[in-house]
C-alpha positions as CSV (number, residue, x, y, z in Angstrom):
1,X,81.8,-7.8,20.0
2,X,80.9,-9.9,16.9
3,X,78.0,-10.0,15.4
4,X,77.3,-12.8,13.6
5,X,74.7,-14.5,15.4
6,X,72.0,-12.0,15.3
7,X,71.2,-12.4,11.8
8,X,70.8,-16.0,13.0
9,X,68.6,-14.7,15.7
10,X,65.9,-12.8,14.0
11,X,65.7,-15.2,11.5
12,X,64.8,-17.7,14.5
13,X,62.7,-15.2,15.4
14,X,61.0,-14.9,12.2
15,X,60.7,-18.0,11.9
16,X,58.8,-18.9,15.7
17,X,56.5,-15.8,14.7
18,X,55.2,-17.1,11.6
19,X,55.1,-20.2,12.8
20,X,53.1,-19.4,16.0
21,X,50.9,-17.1,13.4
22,X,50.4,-20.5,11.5
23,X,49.2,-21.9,15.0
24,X,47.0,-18.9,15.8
25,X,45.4,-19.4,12.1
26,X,44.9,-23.2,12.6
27,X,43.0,-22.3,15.7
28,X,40.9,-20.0,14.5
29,X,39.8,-21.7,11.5
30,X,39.3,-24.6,13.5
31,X,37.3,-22.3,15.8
32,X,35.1,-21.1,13.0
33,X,34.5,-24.1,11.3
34,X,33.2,-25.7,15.3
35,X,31.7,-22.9,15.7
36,X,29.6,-22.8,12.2
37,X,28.6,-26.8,12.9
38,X,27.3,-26.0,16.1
39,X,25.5,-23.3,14.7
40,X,24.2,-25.9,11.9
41,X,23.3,-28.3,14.3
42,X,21.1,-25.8,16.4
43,X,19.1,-24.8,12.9
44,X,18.2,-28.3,11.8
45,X,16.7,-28.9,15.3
46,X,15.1,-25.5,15.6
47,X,14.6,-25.3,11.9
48,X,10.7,-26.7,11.8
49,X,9.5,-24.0,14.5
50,X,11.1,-21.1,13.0
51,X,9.7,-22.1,10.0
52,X,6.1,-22.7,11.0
53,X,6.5,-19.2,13.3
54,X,7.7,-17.5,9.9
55,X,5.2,-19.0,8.1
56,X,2.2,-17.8,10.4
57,X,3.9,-14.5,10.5
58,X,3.7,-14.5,6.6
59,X,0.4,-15.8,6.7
60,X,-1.0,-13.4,8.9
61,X,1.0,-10.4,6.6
62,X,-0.4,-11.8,3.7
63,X,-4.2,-11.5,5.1
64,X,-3.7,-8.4,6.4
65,X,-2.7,-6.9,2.8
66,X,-5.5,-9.2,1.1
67,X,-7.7,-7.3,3.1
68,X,-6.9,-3.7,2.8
69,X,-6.2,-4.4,-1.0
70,X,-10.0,-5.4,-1.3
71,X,-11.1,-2.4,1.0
72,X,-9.4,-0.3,-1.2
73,X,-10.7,-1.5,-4.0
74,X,-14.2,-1.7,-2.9
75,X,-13.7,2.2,-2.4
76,X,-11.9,2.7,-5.6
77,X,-14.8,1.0,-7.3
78,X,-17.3,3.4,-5.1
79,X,-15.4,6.7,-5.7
80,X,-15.2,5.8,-9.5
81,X,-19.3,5.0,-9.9
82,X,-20.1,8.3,-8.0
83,X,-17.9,9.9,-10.6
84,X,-19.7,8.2,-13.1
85,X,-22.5,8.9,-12.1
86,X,-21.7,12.5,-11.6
87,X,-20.5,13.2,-15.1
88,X,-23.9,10.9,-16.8
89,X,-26.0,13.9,-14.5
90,X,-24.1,17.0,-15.7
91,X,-23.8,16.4,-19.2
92,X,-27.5,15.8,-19.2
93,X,-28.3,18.8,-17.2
94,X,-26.0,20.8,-19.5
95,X,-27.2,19.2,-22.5
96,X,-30.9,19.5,-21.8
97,X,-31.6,23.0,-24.0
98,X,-34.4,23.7,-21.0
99,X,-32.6,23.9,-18.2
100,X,-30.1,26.7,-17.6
101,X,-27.3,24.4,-15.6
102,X,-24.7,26.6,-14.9
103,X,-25.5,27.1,-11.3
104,X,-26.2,23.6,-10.8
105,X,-23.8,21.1,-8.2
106,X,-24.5,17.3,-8.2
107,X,-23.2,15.5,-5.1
108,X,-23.6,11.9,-5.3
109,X,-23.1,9.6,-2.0
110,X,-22.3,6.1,-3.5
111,X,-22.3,4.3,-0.4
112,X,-25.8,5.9,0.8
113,X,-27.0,5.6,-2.9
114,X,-28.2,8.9,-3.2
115,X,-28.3,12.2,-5.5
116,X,-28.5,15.6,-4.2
117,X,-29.1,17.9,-6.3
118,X,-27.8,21.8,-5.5
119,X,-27.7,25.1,-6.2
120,X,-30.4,27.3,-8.1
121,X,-32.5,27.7,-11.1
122,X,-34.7,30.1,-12.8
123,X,-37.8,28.4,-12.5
124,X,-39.9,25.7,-10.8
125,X,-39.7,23.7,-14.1
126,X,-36.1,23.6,-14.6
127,X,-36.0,22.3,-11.0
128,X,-38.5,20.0,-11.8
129,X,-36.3,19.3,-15.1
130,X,-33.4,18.9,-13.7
131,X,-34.9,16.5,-10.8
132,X,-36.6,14.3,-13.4
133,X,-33.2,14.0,-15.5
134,X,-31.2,12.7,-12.2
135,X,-34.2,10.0,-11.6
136,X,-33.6,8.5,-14.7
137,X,-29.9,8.3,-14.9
138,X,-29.0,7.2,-11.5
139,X,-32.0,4.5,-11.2
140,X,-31.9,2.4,-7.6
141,X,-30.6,6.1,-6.0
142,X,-32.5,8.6,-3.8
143,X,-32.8,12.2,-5.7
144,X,-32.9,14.9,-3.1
145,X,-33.8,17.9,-5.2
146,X,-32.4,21.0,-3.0
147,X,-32.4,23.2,-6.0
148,X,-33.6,26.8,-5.0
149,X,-35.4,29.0,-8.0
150,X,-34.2,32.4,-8.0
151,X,-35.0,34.5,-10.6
152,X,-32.2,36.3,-12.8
């Protein structure tokens, strides 16, 4: 048996393959490219309500960060004039050359406005002292002077 047609043959072959492949293609880009209209089509119509419920979404984001930012900062800005005032209270309890304040604590409640005053001193006027300096650097706060006198 010859064989001279079957080169013929699967270059037929061949040739049917690519060009059903070339088919296949066609359909499928023509399938996409429907496909990717339709899909257009649907957006533009939808487009104006997915917008507004994105924007209220957005909105509604935003305002809930706008308002944690500003709580935060409100107790960022609490936290940091309690230190303040704090600091102002001990340097001029340590400073004062009448009062011994190594044994004295200042707590200071920003949000209550108020200065409490612990811990102990050696007499009644160093815990008067120490009361009177507190008054006059923390004016507009409550002093509560809990300062016990114990003698060394």
């Amino acid at each position: 048996m010859k064989r001279t047609g079957w080169p013929l043959v699967v270059a037929l072959g061949f040739a049917l393959s690519f060009y059903a492949c070339g088919d296949t293609w066609k359909g499928v880009q023509k399938d996409t490219e429907e496909n990717a209209e339709a899909v257009k089509r649907a957006m533009d119509k939808d487009a104006p309500e997915v917008r507004r419920d994105v924007g209220d979404d957005v909105d509604k984001a935003a305002g809930k960060v706008k308002a944690k930012a500003e709580e935060v900062g409100r107790e960022i800005a609490s936290e940091t004039q309690a230190a303040m005032i704090h600091m102002d209270i001990k340097q001029a309890l340590i400073l004062d050359d009448t009062i011994d304040a190594a044994h004295i604590n200042v707590d200071v409640d920003d949000n209550a406005q108020r200065v409490i005053l612990k811990g102990s001193v050696p007499t009644l006027e160093q815990k008067a002292g120490a009361e009177r300096i507190a008054r006059e650097r923390c004016r507009g706060y409550e002093v509560r002077n809990e300062l016990s006198v114990t003698s060394k």
